[in-house]
PyMOL CGO cylinders between C-alpha atoms (Angstrom):
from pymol import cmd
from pymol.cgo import CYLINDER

trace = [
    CYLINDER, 0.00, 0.00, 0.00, 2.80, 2.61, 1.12, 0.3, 1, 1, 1, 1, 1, 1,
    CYLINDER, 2.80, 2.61, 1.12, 4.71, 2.01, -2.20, 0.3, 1, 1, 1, 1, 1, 1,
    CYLINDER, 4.71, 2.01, -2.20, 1.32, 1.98, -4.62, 0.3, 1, 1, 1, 1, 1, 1,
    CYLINDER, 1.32, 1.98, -4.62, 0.77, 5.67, -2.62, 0.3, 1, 1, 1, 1, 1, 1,
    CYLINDER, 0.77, 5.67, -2.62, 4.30, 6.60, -3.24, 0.3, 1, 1, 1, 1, 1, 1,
    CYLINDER, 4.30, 6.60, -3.24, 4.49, 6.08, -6.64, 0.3, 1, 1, 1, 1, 1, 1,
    CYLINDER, 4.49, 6.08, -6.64, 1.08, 7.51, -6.74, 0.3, 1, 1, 1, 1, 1, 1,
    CYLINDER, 1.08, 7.51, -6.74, 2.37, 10.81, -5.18, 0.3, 1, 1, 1, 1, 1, 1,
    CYLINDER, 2.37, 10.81, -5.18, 5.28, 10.76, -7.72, 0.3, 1, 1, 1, 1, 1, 1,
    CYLINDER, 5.28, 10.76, -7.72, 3.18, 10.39, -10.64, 0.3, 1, 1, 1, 1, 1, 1,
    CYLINDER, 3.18, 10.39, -10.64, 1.13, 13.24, -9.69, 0.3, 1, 1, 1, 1, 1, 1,
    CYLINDER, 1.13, 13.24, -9.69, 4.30, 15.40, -8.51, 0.3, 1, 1, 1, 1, 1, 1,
    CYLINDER, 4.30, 15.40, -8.51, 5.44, 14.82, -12.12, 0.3, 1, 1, 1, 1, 1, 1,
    CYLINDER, 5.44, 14.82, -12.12, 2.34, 16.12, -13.98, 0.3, 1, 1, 1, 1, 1, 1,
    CYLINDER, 2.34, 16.12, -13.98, 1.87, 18.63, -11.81, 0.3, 1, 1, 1, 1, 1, 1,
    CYLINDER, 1.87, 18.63, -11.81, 5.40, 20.31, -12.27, 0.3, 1, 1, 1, 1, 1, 1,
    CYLINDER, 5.40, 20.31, -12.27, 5.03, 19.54, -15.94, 0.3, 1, 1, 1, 1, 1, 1,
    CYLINDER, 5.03, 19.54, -15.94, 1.86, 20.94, -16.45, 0.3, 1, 1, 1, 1, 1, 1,
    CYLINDER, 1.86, 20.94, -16.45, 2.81, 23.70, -13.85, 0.3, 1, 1, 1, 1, 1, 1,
    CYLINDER, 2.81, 23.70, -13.85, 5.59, 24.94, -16.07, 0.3, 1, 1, 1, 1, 1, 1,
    CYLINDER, 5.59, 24.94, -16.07, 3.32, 25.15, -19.01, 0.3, 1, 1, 1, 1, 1, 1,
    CYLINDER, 3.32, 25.15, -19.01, 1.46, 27.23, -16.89, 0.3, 1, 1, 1, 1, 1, 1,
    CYLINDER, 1.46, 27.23, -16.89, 4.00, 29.19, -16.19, 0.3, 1, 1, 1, 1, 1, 1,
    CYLINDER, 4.00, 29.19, -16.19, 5.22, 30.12, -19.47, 0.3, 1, 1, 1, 1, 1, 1,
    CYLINDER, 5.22, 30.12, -19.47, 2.04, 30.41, -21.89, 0.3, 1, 1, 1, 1, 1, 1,
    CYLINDER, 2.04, 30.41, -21.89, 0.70, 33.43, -23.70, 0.3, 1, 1, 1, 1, 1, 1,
    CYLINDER, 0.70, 33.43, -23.70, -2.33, 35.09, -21.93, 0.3, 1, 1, 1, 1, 1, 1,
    CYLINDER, -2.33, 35.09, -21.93, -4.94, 33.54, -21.75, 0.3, 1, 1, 1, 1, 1, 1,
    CYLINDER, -4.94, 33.54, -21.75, -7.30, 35.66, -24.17, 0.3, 1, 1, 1, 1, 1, 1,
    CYLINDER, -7.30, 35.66, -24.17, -3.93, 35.44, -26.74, 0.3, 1, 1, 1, 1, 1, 1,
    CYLINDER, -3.93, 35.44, -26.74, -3.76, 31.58, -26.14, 0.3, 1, 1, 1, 1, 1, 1,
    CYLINDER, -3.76, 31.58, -26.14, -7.48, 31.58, -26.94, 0.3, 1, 1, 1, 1, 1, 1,
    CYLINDER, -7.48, 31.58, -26.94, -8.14, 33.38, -29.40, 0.3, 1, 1, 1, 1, 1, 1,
    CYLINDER, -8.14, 33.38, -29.40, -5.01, 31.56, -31.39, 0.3, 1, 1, 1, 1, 1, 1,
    CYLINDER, -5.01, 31.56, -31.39, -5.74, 28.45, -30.52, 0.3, 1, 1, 1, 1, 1, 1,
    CYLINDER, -5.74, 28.45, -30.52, -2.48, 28.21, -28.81, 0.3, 1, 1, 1, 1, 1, 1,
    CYLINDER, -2.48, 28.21, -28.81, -1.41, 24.66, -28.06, 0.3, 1, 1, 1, 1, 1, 1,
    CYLINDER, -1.41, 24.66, -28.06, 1.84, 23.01, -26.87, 0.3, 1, 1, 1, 1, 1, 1,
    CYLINDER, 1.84, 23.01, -26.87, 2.69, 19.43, -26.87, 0.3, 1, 1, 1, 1, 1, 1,
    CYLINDER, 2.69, 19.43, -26.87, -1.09, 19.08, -28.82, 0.3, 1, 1, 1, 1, 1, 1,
    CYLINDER, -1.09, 19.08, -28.82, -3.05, 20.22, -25.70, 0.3, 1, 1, 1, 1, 1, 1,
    CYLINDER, -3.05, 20.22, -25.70, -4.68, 23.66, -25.47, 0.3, 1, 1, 1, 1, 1, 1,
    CYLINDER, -4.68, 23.66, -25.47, -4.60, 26.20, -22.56, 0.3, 1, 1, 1, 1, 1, 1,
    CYLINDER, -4.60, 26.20, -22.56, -7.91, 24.57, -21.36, 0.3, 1, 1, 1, 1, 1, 1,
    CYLINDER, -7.91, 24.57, -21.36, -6.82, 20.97, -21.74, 0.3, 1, 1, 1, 1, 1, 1,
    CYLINDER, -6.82, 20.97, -21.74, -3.56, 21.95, -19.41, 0.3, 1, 1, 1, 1, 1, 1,
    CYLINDER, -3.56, 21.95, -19.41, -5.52, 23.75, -17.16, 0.3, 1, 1, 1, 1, 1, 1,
    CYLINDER, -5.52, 23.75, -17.16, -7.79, 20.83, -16.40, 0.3, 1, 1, 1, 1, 1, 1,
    CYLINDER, -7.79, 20.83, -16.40, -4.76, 18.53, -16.02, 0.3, 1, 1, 1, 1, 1, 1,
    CYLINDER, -4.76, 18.53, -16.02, -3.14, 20.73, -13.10, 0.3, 1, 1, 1, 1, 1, 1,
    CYLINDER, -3.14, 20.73, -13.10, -6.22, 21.11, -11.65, 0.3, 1, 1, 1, 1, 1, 1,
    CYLINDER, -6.22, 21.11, -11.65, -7.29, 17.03, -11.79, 0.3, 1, 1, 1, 1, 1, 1,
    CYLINDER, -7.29, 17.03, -11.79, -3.59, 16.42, -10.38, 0.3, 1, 1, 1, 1, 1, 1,
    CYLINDER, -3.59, 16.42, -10.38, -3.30, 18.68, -7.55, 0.3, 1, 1, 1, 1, 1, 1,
    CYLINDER, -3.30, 18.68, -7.55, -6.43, 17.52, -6.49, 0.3, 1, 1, 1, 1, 1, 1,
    CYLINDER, -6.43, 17.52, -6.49, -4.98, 13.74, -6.77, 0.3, 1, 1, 1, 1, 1, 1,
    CYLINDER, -4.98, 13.74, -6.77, -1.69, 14.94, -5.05, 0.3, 1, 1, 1, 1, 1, 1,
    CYLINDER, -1.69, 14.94, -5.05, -3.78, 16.24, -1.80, 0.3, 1, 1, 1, 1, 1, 1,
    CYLINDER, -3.78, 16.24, -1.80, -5.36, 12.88, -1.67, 0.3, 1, 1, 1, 1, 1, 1,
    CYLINDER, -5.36, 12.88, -1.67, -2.87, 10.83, -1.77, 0.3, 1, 1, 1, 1, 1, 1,
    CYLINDER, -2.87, 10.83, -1.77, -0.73, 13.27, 0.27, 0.3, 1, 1, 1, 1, 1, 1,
    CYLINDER, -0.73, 13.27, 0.27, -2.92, 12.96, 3.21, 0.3, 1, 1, 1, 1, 1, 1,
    CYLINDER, -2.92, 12.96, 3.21, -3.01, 9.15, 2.74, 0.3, 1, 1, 1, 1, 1, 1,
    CYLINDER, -3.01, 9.15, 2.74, 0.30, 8.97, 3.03, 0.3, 1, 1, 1, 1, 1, 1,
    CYLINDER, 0.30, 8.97, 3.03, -0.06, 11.58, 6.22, 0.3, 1, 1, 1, 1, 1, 1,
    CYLINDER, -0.06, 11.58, 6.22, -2.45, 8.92, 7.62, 0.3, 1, 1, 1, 1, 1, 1,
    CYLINDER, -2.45, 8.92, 7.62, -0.24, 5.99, 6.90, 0.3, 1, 1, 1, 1, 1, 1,
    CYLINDER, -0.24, 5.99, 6.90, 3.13, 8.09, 8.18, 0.3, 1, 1, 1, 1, 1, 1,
    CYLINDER, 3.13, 8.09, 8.18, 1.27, 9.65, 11.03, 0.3, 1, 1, 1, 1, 1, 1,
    CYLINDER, 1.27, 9.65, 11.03, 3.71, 8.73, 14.29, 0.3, 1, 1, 1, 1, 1, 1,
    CYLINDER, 3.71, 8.73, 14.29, 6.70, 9.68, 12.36, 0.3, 1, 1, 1, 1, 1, 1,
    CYLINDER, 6.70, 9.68, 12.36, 5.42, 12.57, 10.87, 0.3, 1, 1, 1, 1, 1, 1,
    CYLINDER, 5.42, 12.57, 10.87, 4.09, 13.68, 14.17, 0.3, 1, 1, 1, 1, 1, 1,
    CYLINDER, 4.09, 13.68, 14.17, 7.54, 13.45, 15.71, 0.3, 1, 1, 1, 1, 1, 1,
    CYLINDER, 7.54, 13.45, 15.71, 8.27, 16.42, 12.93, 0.3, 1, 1, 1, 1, 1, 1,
    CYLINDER, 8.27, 16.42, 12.93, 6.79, 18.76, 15.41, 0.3, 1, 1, 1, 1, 1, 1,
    CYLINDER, 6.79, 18.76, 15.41, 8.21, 17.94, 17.95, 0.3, 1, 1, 1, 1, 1, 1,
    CYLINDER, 8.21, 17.94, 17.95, 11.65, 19.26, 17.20, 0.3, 1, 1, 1, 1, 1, 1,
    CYLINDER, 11.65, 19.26, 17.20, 12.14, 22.90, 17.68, 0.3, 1, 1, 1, 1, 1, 1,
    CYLINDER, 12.14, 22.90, 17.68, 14.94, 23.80, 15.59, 0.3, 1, 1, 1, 1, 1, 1,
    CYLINDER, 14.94, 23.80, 15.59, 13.98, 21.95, 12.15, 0.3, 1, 1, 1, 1, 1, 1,
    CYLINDER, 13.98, 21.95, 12.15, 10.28, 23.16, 13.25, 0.3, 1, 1, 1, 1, 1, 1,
    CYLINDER, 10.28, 23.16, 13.25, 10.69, 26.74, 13.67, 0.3, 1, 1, 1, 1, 1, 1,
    CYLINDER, 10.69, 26.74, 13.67, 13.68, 26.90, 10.58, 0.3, 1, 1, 1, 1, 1, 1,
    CYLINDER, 13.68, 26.90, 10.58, 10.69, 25.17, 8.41, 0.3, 1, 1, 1, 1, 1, 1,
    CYLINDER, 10.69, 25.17, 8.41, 8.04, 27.96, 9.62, 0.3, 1, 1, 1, 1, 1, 1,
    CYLINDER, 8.04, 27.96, 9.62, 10.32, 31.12, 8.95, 0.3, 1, 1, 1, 1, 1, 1,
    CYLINDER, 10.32, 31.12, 8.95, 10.98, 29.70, 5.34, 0.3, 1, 1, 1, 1, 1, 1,
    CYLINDER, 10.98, 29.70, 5.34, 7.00, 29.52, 4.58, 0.3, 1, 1, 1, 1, 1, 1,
    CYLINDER, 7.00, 29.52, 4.58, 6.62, 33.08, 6.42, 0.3, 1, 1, 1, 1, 1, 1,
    CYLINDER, 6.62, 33.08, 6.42, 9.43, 34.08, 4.31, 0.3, 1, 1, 1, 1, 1, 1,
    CYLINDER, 9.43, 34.08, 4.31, 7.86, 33.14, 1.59, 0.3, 1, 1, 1, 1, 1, 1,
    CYLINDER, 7.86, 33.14, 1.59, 4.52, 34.08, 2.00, 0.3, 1, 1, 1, 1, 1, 1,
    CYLINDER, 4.52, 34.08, 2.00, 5.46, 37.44, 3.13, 0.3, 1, 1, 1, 1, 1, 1,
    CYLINDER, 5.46, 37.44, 3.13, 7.65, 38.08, -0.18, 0.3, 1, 1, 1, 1, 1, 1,
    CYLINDER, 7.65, 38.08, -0.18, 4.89, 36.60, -2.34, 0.3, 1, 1, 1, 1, 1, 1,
    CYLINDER, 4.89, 36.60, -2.34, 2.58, 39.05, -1.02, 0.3, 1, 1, 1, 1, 1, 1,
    CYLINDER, 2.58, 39.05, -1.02, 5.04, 42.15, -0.24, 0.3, 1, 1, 1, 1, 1, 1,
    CYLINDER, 5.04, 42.15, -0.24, 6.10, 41.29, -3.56, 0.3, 1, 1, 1, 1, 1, 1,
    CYLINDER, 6.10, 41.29, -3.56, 9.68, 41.33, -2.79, 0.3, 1, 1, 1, 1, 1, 1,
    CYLINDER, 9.68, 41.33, -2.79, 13.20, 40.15, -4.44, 0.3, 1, 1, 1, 1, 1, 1,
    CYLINDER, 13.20, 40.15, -4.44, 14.02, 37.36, -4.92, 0.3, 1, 1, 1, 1, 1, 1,
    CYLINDER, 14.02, 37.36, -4.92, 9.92, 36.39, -5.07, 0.3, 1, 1, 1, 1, 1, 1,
    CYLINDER, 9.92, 36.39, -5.07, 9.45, 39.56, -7.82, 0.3, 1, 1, 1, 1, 1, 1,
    CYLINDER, 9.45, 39.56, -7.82, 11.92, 38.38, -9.90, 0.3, 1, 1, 1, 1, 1, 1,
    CYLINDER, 11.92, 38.38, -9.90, 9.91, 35.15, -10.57, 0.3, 1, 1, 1, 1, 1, 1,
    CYLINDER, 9.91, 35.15, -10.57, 6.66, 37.31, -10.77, 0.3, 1, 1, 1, 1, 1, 1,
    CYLINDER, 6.66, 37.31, -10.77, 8.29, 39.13, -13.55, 0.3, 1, 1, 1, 1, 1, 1,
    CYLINDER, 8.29, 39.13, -13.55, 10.34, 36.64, -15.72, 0.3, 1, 1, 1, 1, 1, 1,
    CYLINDER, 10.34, 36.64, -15.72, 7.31, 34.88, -16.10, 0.3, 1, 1, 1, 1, 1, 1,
    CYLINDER, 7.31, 34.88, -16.10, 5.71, 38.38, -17.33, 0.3, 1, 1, 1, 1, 1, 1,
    CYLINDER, 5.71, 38.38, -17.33, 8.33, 39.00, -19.68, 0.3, 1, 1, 1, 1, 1, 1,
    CYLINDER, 8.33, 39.00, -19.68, 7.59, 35.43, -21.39, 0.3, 1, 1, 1, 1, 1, 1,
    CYLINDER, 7.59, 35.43, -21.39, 4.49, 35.96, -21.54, 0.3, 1, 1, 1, 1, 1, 1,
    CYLINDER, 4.49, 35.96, -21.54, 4.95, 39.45, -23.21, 0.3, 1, 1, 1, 1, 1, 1,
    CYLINDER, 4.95, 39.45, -23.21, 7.75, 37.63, -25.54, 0.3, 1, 1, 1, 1, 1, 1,
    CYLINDER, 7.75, 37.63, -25.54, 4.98, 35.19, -27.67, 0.3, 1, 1, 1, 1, 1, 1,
    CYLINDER, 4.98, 35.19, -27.67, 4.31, 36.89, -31.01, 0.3, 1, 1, 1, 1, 1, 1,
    CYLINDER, 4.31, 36.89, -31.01, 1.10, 36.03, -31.17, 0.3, 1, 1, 1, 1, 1, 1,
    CYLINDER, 1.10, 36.03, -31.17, -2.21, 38.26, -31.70, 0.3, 1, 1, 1, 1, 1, 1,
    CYLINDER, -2.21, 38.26, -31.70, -4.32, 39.43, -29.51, 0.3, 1, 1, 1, 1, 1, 1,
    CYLINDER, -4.32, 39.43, -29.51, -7.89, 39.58, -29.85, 0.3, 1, 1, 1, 1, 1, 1,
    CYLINDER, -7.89, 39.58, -29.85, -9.48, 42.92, -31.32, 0.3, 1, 1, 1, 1, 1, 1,
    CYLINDER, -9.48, 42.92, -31.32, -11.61, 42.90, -28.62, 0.3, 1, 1, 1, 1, 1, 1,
    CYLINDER, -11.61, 42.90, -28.62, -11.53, 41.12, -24.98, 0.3, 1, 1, 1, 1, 1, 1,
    CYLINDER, -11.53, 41.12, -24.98, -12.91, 37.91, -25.31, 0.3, 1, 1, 1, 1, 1, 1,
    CYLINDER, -12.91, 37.91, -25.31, -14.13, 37.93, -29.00, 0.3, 1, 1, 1, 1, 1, 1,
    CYLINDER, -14.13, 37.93, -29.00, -14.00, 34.12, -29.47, 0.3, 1, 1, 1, 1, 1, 1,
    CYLINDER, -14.00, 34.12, -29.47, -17.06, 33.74, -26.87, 0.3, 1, 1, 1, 1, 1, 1,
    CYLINDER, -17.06, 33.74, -26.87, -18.79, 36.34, -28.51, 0.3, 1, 1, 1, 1, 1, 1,
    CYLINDER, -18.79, 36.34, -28.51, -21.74, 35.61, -30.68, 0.3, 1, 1, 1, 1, 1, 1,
    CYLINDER, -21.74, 35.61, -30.68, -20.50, 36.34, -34.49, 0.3, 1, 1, 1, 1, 1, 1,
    CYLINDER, -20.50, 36.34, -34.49, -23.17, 39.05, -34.83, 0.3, 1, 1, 1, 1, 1, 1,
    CYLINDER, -23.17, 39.05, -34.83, -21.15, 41.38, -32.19, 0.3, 1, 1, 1, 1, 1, 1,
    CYLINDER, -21.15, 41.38, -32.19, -17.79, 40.41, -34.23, 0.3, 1, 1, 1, 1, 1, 1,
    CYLINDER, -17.79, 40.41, -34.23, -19.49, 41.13, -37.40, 0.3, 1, 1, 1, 1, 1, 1,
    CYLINDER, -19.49, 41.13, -37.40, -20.36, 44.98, -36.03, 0.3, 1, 1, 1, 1, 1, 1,
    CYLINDER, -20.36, 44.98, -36.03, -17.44, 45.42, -34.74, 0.3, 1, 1, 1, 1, 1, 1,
    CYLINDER, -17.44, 45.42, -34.74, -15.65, 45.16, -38.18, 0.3, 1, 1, 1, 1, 1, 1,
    CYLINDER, -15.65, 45.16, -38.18, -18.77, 47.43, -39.42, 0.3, 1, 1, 1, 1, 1, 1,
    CYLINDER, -18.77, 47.43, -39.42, -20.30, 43.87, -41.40, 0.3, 1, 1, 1, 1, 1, 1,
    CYLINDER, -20.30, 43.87, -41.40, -24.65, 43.16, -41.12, 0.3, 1, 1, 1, 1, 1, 1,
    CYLINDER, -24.65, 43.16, -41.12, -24.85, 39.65, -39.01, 0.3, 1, 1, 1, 1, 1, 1,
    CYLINDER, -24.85, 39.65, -39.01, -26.30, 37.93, -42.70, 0.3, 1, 1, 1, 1, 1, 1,
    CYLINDER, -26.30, 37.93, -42.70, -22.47, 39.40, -44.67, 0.3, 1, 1, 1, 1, 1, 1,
    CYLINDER, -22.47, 39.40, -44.67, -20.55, 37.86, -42.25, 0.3, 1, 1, 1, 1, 1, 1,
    CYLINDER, -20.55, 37.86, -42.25, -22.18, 34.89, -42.34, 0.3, 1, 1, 1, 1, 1, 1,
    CYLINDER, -22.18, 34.89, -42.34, -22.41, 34.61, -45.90, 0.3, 1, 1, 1, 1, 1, 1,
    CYLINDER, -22.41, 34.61, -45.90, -18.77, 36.04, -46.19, 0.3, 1, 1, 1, 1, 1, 1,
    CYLINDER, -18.77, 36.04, -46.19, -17.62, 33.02, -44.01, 0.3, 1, 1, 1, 1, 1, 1,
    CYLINDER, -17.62, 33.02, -44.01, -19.99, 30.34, -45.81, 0.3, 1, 1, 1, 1, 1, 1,
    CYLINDER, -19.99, 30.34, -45.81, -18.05, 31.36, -49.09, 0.3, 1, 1, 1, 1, 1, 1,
    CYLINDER, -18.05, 31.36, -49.09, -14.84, 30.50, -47.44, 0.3, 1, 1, 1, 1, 1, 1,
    CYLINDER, -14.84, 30.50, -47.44, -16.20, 27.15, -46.81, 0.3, 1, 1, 1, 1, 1, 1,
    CYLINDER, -16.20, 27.15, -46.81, -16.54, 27.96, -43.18, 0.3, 1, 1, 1, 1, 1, 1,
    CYLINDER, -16.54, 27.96, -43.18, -19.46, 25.97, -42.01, 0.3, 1, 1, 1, 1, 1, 1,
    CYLINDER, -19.46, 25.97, -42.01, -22.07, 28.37, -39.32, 0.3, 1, 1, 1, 1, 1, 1,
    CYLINDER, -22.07, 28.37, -39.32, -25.48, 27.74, -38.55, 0.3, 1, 1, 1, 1, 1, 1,
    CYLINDER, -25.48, 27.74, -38.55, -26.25, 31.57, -37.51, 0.3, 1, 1, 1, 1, 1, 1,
    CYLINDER, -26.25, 31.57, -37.51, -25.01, 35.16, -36.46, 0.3, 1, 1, 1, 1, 1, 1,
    CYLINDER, -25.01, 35.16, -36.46, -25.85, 33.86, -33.18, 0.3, 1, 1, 1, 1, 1, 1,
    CYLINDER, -25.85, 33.86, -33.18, -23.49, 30.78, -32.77, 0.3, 1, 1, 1, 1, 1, 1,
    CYLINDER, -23.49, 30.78, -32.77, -20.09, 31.50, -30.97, 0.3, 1, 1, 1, 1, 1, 1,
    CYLINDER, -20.09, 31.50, -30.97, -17.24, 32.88, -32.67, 0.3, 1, 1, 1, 1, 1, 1,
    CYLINDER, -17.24, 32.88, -32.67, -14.78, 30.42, -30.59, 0.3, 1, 1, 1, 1, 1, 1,
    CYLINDER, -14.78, 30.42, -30.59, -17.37, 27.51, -31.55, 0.3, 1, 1, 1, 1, 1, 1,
    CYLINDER, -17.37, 27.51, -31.55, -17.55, 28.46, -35.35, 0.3, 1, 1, 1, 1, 1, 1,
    CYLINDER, -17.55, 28.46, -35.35, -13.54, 28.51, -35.50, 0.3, 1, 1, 1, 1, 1, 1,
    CYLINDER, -13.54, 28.51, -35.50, -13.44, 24.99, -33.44, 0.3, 1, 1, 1, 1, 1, 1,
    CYLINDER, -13.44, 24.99, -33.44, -16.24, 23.11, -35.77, 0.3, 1, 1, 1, 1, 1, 1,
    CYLINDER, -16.24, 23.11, -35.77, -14.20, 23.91, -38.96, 0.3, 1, 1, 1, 1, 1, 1,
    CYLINDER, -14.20, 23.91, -38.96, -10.10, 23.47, -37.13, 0.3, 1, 1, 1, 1, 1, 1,
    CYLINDER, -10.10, 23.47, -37.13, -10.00, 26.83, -37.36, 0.3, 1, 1, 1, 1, 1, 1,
    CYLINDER, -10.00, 26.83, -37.36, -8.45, 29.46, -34.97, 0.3, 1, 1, 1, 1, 1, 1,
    CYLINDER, -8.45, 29.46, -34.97, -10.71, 32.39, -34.19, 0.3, 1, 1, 1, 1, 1, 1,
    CYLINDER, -10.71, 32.39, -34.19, -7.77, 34.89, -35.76, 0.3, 1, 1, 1, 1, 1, 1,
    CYLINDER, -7.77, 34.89, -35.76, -8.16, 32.85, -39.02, 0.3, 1, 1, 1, 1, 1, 1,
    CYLINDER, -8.16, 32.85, -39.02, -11.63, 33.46, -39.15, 0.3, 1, 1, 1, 1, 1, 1,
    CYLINDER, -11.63, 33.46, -39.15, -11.47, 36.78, -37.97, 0.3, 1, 1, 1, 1, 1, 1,
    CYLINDER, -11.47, 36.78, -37.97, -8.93, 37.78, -40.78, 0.3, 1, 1, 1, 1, 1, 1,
    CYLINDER, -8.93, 37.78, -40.78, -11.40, 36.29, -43.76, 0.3, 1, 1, 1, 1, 1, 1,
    CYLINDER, -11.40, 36.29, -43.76, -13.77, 38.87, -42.39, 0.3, 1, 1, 1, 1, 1, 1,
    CYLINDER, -13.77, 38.87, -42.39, -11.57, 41.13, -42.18, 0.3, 1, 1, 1, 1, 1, 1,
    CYLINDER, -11.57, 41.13, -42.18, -10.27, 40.92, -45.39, 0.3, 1, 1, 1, 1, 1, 1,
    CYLINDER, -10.27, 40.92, -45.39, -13.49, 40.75, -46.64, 0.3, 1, 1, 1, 1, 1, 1,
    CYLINDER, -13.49, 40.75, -46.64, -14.14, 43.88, -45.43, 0.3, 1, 1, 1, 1, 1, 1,
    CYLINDER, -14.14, 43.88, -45.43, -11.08, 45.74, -46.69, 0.3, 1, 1, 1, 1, 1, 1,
    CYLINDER, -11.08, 45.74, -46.69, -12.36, 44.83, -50.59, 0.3, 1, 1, 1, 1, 1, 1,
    CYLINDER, -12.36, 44.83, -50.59, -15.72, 46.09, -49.79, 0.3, 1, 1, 1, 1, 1, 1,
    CYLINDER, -15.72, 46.09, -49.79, -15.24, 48.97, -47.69, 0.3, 1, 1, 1, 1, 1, 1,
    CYLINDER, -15.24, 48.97, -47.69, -19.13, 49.63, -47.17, 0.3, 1, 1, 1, 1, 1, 1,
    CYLINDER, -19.13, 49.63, -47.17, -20.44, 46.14, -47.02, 0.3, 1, 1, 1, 1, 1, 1,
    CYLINDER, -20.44, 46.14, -47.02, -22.93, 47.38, -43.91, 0.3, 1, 1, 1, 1, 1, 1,
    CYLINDER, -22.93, 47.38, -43.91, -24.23, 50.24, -46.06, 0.3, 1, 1, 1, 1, 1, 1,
]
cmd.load_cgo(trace, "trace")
């Protein structure tokens, strides 16, 4: 049982410093949307879910093994030194997490700064991919009925101006920028399509 829980623990560990560091390094998340951002084949969501699922696995089986390893971990606390040297590092911590302090800052802001250095592009607006495609289509100055007809000609499949703009993209493998610049485009060759 102790070594099934062990490996257990491990496993999760594993995926959740993996997944962690993906984390850690994508493009925001309305960038990593609205490009359809993936690494390793798995989207922002997909790793998401997967650090999520196994931290909540870790806890479990970390307070197995808590139950299992209770006397010696109990004798933990009872030593003063390694105690109170274990407490000042997680105030220390917390404290320069929070006061946003150096040497805690510096992680803060490297992961900023890779963030900032994807070269991908940003939505128009906030959130357009969960937007109906009527709201895209005014926003580029295009009726509901162009845009979808514009799209429809491009062999994009769409149902109506009220389906999703994310959804449309996904249906079709296509990233909501791609779709976004055929109505764009669009647009630019007929410069008063909404007239």
């Amino acid at each position: 049982m102790r070594r099934w829980i062990g490996l257990l623990l491990t496993f999760s560990l594993f995926v959740l410093l993996i997944s962690g560091l993906i984390l850690y390094i994508e493009p925001p998340g309305r960038v990593a949307f609205w490009t359809d951002w993936k690494f390793l084949g798995l989207s922002k969501h997909q790793w998401d879910n997967l650090h999520i699922i196994f931290g909540f696995l870790f806890l479990i089986f970390a307070f197995w093994h808590l139950a299992l390893n209770f006397q010696p971990w109990k004798r933990y606390f009872t030593q003063a030194k390694p105690l109170l040297l274990a407490l000042f590092i997680t105030g220390l911590v917390i404290w320069g997490a929070i006061a946003y302090q150096p040497p805690f800052s510096w992680i803060i802001d490297w992961q900023q700064q890779i963030k900032r250095s994807w070269h991908l592009s940003p939505p128009p607006i906030p959130h357009a991919e969960l937007m109906p495609l009527k709201k895209v289509a005014k926003f580029l100055g295009l009726k509901p009925y162009q845009a979808v007809e514009i799209l429809r000609q491009k062999g994009i499949e769409v149902s109506s101006p009220q389906e999703i703009f994310g959804q449309i993209a996904e249906k079709n493998h296509r990233k909501p920028v791609e779709l976004f610049r055929l109505l764009k485009e669009a647009r630019s060759q007929n410069p008063s399509p909404g007239q």
